[in-house]
C-alpha positions as a Python dict, from the first residue, in 0.01 Angstrom:
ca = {
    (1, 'X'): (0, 0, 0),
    (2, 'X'): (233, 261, -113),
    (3, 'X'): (212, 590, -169),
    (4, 'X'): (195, 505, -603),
    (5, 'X'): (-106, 270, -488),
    (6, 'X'): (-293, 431, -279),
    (7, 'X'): (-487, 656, -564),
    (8, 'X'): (-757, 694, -317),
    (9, 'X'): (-787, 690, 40),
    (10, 'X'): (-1172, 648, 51),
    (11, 'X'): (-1283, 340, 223),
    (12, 'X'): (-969, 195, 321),
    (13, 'X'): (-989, 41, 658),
    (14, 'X'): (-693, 153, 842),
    (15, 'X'): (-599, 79, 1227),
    (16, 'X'): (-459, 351, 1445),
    (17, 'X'): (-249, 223, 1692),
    (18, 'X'): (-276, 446, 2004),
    (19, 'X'): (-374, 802, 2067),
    (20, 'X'): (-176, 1072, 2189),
    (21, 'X'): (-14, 1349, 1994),
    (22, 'X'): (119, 1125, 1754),
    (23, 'X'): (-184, 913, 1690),
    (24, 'X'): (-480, 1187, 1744),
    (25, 'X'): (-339, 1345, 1372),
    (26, 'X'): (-297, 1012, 1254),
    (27, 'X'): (-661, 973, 1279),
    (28, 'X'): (-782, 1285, 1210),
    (29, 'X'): (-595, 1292, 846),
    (30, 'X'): (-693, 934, 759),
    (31, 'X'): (-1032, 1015, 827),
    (32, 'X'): (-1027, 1362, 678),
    (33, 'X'): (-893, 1177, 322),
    (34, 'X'): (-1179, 887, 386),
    (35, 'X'): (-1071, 632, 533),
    (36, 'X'): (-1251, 395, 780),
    (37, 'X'): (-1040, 490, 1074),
    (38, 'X'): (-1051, 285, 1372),
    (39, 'X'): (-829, 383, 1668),
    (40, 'X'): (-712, 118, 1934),
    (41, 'X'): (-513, 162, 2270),
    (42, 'X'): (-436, -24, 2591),
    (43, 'X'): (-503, 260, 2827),
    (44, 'X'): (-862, 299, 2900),
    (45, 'X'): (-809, 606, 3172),
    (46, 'X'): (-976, 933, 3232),
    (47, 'X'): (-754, 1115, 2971),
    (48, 'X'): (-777, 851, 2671),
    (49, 'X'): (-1166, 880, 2788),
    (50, 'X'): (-1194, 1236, 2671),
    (51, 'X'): (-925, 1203, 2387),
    (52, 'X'): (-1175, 919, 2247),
    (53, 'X'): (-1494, 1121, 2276),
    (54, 'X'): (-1371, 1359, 2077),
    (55, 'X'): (-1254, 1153, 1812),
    (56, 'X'): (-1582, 962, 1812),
    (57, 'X'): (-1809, 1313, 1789),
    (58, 'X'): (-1590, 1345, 1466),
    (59, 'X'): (-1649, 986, 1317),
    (60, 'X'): (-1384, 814, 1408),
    (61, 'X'): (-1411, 445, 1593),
    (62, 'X'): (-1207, 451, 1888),
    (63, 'X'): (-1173, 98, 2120),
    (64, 'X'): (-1007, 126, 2451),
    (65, 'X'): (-836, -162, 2665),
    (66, 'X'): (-749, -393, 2387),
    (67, 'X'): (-436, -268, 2144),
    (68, 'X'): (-367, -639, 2135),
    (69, 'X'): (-621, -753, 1872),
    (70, 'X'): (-674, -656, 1489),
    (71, 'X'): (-983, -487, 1411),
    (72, 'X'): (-1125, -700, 1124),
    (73, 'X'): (-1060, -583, 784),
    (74, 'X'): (-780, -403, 890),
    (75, 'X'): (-608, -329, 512),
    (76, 'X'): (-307, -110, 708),
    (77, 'X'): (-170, -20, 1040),
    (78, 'X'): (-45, 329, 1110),
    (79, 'X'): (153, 331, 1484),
    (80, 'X'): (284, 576, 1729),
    (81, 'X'): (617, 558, 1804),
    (82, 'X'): (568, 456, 2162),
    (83, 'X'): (420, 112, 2062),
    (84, 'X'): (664, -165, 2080),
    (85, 'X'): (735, -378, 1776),
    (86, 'X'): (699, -704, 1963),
    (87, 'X'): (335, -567, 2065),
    (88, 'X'): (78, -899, 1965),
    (89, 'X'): (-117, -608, 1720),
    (90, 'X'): (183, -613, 1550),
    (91, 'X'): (252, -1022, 1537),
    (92, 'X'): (-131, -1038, 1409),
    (93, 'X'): (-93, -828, 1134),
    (94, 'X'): (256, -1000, 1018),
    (95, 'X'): (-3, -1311, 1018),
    (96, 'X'): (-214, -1155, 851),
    (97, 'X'): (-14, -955, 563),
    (98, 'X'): (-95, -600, 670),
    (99, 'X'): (188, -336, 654),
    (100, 'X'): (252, -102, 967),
    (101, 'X'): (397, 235, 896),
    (102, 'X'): (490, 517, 1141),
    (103, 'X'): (343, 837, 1182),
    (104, 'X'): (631, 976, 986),
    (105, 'X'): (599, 722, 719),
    (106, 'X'): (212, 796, 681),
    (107, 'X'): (352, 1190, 683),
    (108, 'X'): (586, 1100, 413),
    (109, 'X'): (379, 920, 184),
    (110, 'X'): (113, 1199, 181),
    (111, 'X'): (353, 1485, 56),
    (112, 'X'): (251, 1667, -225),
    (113, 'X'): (428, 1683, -549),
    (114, 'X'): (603, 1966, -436),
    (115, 'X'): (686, 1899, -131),
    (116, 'X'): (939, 2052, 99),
    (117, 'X'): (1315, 1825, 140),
    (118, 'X'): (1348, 1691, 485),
    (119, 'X'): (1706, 1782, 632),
    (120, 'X'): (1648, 1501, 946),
    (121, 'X'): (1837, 1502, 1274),
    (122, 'X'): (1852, 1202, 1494),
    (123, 'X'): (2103, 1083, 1747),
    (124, 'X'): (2072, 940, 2135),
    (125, 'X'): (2130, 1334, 2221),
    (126, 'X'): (2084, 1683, 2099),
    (127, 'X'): (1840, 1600, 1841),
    (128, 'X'): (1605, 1922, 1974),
    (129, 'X'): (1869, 2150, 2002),
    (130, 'X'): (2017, 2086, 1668),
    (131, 'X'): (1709, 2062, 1443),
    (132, 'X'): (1585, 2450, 1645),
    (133, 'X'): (2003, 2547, 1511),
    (134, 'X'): (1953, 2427, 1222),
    (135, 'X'): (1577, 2562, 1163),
    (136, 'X'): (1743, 2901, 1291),
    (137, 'X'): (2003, 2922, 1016),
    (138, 'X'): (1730, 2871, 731),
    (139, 'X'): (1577, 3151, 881),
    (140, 'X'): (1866, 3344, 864),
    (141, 'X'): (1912, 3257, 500),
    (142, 'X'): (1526, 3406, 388),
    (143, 'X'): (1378, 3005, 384),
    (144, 'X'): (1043, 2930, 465),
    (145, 'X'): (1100, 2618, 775),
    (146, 'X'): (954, 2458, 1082),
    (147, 'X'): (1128, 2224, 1337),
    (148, 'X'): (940, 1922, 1303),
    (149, 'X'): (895, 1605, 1420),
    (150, 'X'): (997, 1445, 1713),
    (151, 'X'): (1053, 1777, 1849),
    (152, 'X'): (655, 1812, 1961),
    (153, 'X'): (527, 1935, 1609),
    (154, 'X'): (341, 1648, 1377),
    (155, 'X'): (433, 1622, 1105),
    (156, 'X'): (97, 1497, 955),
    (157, 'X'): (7, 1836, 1049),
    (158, 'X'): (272, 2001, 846),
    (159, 'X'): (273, 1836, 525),
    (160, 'X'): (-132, 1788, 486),
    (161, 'X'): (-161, 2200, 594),
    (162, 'X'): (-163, 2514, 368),
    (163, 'X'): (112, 2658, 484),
    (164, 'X'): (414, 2661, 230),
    (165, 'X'): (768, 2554, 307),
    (166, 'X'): (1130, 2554, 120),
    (167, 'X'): (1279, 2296, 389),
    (168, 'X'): (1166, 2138, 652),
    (169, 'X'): (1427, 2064, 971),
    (170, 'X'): (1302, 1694, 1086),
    (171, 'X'): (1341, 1564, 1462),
    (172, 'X'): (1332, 1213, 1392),
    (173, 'X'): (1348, 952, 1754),
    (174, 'X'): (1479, 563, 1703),
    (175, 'X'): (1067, 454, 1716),
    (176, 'X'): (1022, 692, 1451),
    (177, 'X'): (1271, 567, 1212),
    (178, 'X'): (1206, 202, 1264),
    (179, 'X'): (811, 220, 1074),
    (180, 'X'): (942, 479, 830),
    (181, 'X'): (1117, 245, 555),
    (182, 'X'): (1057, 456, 285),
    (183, 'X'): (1219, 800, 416),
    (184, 'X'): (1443, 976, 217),
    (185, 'X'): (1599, 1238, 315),
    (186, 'X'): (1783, 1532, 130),
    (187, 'X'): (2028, 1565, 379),
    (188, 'X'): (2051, 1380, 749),
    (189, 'X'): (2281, 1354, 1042),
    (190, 'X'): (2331, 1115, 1329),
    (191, 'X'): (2457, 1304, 1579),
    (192, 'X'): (2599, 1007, 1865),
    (193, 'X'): (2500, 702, 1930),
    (194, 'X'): (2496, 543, 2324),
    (195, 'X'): (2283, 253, 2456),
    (196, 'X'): (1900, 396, 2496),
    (197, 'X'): (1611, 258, 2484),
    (198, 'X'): (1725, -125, 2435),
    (199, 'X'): (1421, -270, 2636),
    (200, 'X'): (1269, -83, 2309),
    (201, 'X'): (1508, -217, 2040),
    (202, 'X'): (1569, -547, 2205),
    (203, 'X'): (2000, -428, 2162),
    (204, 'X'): (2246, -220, 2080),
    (205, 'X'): (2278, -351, 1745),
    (206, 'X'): (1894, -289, 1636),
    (207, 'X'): (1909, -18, 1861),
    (208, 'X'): (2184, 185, 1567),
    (209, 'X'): (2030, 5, 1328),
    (210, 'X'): (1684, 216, 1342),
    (211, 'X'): (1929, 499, 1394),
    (212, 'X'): (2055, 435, 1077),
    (213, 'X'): (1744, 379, 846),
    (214, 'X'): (1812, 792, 851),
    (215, 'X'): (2061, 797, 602),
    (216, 'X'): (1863, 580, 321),
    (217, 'X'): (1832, 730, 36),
    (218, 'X'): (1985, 1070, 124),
    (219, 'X'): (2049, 1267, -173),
    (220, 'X'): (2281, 1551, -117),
    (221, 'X'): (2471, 1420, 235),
    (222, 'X'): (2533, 1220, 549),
    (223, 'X'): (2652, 1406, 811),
    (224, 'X'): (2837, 1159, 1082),
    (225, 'X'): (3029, 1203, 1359),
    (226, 'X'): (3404, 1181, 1276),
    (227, 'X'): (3487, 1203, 1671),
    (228, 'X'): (3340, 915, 1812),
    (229, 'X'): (3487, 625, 1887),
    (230, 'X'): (3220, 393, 1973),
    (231, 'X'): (3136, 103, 1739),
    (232, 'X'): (2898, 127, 1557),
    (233, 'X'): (2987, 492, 1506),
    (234, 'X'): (2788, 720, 1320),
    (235, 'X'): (3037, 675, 1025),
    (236, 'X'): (3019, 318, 1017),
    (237, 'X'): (2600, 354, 959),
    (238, 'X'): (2694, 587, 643),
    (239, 'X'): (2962, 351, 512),
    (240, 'X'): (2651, 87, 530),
    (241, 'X'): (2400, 309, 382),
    (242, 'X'): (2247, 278, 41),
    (243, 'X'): (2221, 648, -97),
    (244, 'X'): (2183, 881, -380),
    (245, 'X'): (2468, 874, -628),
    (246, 'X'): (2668, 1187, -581),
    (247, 'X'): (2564, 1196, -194),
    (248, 'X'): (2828, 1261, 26),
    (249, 'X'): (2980, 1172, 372),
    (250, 'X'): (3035, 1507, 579),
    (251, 'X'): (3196, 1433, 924),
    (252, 'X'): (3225, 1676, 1241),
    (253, 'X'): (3469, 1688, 1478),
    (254, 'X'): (3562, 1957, 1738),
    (255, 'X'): (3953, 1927, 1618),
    (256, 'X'): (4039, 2104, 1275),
    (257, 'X'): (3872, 1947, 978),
    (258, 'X'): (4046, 1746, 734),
    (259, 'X'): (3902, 1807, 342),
    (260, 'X'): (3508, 1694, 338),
    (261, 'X'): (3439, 1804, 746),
    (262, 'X'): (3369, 2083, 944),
    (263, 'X'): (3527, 2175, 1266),
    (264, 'X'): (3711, 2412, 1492),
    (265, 'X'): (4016, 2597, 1488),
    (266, 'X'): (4129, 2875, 1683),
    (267, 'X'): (3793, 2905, 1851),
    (268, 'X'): (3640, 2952, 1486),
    (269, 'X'): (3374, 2696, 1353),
    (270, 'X'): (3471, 2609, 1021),
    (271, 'X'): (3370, 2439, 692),
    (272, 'X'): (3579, 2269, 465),
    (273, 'X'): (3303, 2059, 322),
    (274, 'X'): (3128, 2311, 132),
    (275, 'X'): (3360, 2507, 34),
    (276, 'X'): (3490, 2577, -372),
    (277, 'X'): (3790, 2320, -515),
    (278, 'X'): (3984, 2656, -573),
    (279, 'X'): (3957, 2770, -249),
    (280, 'X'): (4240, 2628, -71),
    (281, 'X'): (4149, 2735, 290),
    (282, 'X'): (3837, 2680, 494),
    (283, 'X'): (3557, 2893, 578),
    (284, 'X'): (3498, 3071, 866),
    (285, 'X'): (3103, 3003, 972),
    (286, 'X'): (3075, 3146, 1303),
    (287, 'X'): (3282, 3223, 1653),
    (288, 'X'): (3264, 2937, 1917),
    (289, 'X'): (3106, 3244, 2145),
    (290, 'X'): (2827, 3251, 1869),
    (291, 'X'): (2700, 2930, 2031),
    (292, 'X'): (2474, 2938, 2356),
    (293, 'X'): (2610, 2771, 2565),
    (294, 'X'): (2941, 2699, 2469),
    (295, 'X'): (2980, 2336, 2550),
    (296, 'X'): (3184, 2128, 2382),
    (297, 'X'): (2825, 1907, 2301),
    (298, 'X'): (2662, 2204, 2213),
    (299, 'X'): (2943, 2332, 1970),
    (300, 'X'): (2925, 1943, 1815),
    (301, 'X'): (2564, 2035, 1766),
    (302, 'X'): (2632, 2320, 1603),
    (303, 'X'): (2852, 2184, 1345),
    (304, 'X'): (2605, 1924, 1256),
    (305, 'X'): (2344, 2162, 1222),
    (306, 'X'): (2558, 2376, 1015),
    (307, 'X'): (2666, 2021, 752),
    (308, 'X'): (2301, 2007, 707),
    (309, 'X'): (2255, 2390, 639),
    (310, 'X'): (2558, 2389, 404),
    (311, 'X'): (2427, 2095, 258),
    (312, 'X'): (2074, 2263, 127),
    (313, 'X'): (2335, 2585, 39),
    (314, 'X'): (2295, 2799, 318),
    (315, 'X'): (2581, 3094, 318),
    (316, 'X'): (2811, 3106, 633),
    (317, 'X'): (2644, 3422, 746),
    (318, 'X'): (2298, 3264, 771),
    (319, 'X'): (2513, 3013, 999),
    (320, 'X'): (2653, 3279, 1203),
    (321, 'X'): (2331, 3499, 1229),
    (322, 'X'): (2111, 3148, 1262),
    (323, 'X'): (2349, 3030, 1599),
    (324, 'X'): (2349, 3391, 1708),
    (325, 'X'): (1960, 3405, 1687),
    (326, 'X'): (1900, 3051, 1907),
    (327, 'X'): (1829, 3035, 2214),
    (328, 'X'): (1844, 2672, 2413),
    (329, 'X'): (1531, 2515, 2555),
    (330, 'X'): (1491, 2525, 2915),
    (331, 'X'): (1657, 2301, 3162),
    (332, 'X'): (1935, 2241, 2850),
    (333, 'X'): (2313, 2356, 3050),
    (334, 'X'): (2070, 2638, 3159),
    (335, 'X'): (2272, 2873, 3395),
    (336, 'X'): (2020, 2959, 3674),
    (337, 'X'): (2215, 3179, 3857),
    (338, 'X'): (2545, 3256, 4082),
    (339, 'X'): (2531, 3247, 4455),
    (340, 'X'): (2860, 3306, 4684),
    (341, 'X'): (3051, 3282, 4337),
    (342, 'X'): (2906, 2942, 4281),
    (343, 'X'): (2771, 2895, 3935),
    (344, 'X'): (2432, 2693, 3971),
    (345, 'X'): (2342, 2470, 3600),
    (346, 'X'): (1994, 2344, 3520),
    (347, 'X'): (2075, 2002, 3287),
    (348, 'X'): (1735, 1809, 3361),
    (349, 'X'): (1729, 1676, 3011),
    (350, 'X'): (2041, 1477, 3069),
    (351, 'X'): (1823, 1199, 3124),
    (352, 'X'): (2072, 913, 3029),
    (353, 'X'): (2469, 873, 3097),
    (354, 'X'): (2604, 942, 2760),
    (355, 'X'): (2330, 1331, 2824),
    (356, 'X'): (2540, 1338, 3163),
    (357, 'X'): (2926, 1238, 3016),
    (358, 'X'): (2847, 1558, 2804),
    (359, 'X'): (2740, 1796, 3029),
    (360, 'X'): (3017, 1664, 3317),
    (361, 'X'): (3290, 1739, 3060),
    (362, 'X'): (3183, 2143, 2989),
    (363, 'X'): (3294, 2211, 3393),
    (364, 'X'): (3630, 2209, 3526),
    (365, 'X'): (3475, 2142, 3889),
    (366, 'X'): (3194, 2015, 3975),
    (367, 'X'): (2939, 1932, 4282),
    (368, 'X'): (2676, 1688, 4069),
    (369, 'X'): (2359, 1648, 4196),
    (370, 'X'): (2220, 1327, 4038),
    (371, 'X'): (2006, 1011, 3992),
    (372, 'X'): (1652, 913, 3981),
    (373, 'X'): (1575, 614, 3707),
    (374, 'X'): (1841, 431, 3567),
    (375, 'X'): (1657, 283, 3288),
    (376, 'X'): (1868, 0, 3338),
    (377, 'X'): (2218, 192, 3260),
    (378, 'X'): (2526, 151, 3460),
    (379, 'X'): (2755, 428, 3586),
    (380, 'X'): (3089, 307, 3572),
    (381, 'X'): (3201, 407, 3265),
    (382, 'X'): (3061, 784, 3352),
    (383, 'X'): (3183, 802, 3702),
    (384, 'X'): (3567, 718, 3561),
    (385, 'X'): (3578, 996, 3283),
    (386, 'X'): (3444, 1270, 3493),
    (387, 'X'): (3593, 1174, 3836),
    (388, 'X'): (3870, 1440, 3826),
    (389, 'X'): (3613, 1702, 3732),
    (390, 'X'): (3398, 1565, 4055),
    (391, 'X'): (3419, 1804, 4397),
    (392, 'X'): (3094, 1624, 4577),
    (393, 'X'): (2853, 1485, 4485),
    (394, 'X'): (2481, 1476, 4604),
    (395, 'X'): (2229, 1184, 4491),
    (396, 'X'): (1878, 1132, 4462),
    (397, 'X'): (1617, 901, 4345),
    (398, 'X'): (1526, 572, 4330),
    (399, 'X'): (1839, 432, 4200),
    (400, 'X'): (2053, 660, 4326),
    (401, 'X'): (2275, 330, 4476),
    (402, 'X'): (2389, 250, 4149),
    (403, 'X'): (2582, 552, 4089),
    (404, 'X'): (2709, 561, 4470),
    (405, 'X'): (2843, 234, 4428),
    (406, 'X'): (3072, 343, 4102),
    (407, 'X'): (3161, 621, 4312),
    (408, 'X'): (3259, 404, 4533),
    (409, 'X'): (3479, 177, 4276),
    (410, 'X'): (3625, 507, 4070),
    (411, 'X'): (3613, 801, 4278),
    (412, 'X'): (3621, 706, 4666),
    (413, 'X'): (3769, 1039, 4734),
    (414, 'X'): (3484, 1216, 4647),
    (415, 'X'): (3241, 1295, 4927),
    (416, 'X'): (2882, 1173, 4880),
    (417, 'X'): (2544, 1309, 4998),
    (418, 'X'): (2304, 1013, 4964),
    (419, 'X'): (1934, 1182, 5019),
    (420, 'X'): (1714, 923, 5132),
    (421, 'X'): (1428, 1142, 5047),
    (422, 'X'): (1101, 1164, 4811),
    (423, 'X'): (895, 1448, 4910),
    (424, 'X'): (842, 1731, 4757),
    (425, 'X'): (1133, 1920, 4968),
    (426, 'X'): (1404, 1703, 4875),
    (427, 'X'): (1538, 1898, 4569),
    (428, 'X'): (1585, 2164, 4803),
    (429, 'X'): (1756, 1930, 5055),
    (430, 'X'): (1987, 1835, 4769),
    (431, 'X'): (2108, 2216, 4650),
    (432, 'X'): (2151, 2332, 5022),
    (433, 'X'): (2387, 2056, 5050),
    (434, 'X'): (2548, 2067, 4725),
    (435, 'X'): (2625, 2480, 4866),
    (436, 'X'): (2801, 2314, 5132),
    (437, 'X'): (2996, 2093, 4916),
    (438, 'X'): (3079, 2394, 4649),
    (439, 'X'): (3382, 2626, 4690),
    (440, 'X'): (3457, 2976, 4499),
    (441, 'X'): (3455, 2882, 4144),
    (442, 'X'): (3250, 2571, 4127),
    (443, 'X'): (2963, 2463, 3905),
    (444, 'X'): (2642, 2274, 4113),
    (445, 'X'): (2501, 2084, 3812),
    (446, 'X'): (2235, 1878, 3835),
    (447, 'X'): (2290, 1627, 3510),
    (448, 'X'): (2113, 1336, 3651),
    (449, 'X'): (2215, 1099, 3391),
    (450, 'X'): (1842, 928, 3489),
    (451, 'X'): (1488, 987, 3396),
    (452, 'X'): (1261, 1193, 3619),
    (453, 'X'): (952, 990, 3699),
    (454, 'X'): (1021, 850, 4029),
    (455, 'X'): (994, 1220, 4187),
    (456, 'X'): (900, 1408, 3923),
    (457, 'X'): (627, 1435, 3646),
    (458, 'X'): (873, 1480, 3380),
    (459, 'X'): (1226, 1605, 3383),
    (460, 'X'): (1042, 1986, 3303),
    (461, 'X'): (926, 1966, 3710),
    (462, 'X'): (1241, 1828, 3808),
    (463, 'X'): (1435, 2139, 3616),
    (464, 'X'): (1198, 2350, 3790),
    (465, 'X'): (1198, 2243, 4108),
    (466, 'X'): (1568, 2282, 4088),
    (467, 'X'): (1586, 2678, 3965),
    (468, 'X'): (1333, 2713, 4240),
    (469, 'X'): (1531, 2550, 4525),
    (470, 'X'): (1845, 2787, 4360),
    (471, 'X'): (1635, 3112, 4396),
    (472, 'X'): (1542, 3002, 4740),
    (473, 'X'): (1930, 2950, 4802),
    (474, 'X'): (2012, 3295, 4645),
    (475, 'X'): (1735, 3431, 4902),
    (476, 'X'): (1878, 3302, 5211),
    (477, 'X'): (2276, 3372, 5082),
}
């Protein structure tokens, strides 16, 4: 049921698998072109209640409590990302010969003739920060864009509304990728690649290979990683990719660039990808001050984001004005403030180690506050490359043990605040005592290198409940 057979959408029985703001458009478009839309999901709660009521006063079946069985004449599945692809829905319609496509592949398939290239961003982190860069330079340059995707804006939405675009920067997640099989994009990037979401993926290995599925097809380049040393690396997923003839492999690195890459020298970002065969030196794109924060993950960021704007022929000053423009999203390395010459850092979305290992390694000394869910990671690994960076430290959550015991193995000089503590005052528990820890000079960063949901409602409320215990700090100082 591709895109070349699907002349007409009227009457096709199609299954919706889960609401939510990835399956809500779903429905909504497939009904709105005339299909037979039925919507299924496991949750049958006050929320998915209303969501379905709605749907239903529009036309749309909706069946709560039971995702696991295939609505009869089901001709195609369209999924949110969330669903698992071991779910029995899925198994059922293997049985049966009905295709499952993504969100994003429905979004894909439904672009006009005309449609707007994709320039996609996906990674384990940064993906948000470096499609709003990148969306920021082809604003600079005079284009017509939207960040998109995985970033909180559908993409159904986008490509079935009026509004015209040149180029559209895509925030694609590892779910997203693995029911999109016919993607292509014009340009794409993985950014870095670090264990996540395996009990997802089932491993590592399927875990990079979803990652991967981003470079298919490209047309113009693949943007990789040339500083990682992890296998598989970013370059290693372009080297196995099947792409456009003429596309090309465009690496990053925060050293200088060799010919084909763009990187840093003498606190310049520069390209020597894009760049004329008669021009013998590299081009300057932007100052290493132009980027917000400075980071050395953030400047990595940048440099993607800037391949991918190069790519589509953006000029270096769009780059420059585009990085100059941005502004992080909150609880990102967000400074919150200084208090008795301690500077206090706001990295809530540093939900898994390889999020923390970043963050850790843009201080020279450091009280962390940390922990919360593990999400099955382990610590060692983290606690041994930032140790010497490490002043305190100050944990919290559920599985805050696992990270005191790799203290414990790679850092037993460091002293260690364990809060046995869940209420709602225990964030400010853990900055008063991260203030005692801290001398002149320090950073307090909270980069819990776990997710949120044990104490929090999402790692938003745990970002501000920590500017809040700061302020409350600053108060009493």
């Amino acid at each position: 049921m591709g895109s070349q057979e699907v002349t007409s959408w009227q009457g096709k029985n199609v299954t919706v698998a889960g609401l939510g703001v990835s399956g809500i458009p779903a429905a909504r478009v497939l009904h709105g072109l005339g299909a037979v839309v039925t919507v299924v999901n496991d949750g049958d709660d006050e929320r998915s209640r209303t969501q379905a009521d709605e749907l239903t006063a529009e036309g749309i079946t909706v069946r709560l409590g039971d995702g696991a069985t295939l609505p009869e004449g089901t001709e195609l599945i369209v999924t949110t990302p969330g669903w698992q692809p071991d779910k029995p829905l899925f198994a059922a319609a293997e049985a049966a010969g009905v295709p499952v496509w993504g969100d994003v592949e429905l979004a894909w398939r439904l672009r006009g003739p005309d449609a707007a290239p994709w320039l996609a961003v996906t990674g384990t982190n940064g993906k948000t920060t470096t499609v709003r860069m990148l969306a920021s330079m082809l604003e600079a340059a005079g284009l017509r864009t939207a960040a998109v995707g995985n970033i909180g804006v559908s993409l159904l939405d986008v490509v079935t509304g009026d509004e015209p675009y040149d180029v559209l920067a895509v925030e694609l997640s590892s779910y997203q990728l693995h029911w999109a099989p016919s993607l292509r994009a014009h340009s794409a990037t993985v950014l870095n690649l670090a264990p996540d979401h395996l009990d997802w993926h089932g491993s590592m290995e399927a875990y990079a290979a979803d990652k991967g599925r981003v470079y298919e097809g490209n047309q113009v380049a693949c943007v990789y990683n040339a500083d990682a040393t992890d296998k598989p690396s970013t370059e290693d997923l372009v080297r196995g990719a099947d792409v456009e003839e003429g596309c090309r492999a465009i690496g990053f690195t925060l050293n200088a660039p060799a010919p084909s890459q763009l990187g840093v020298v003498d606190g310049i970002l520069v390209d020597r990808a894009f760049v004329p065969d008669r021009q013998k030196q590299a081009q300057e794109l932007a100052e290493i001050s132009d980027v917000q924060p400075p980071a050395p993950h953030n400047i990595a960021n940048a440099l993607a984001a800037a391949a991918l704007a190069r790519a589509y022929g953006v000029p270096a000053t769009a780059v420059r004005d585009g990085l100059r423009a941005f502004r992080p999203d909150a609880h990102r390395i967000e400074h919150v403030a200084d208090v008795a010459d301690v500077a206090y850092v706001d990295d809530s979305k540093a939900t898994n180690t390889h999020a923390a290992e970043a963050s850790l390694a843009a201080y020279e000394s450091i009280v962390w506050i940390a922990g919360g869910l593990a999400k099955g990671a382990t610590f060692d690994e983290l606690v041994t490359k930032s140790a010497k960076r490490l002043r305190g430290v100050v944990l919290i959550g559920a599985d805050r043990a696992l990270i005191r015991e790799a203290l414990a193995r790679h850092a037993p000089e460091v002293p260690v605040v364990d809060l046995d503590r869940t209420d709602t005052g225990a964030m400010s528990e853990a900055v008063r005592q991260a203030a005692r820890l801290a001398e002149p000079g320090d950073t307090v960063l909270m980069a819990p290198a776990c997710a949120s949901m044990d104490m929090f409602t999402n790692y938003n409320k745990r970002g501000d409940a920590f500017a809040d215990a700061v302020r409350e700090l600053g108060g009493s100082a």
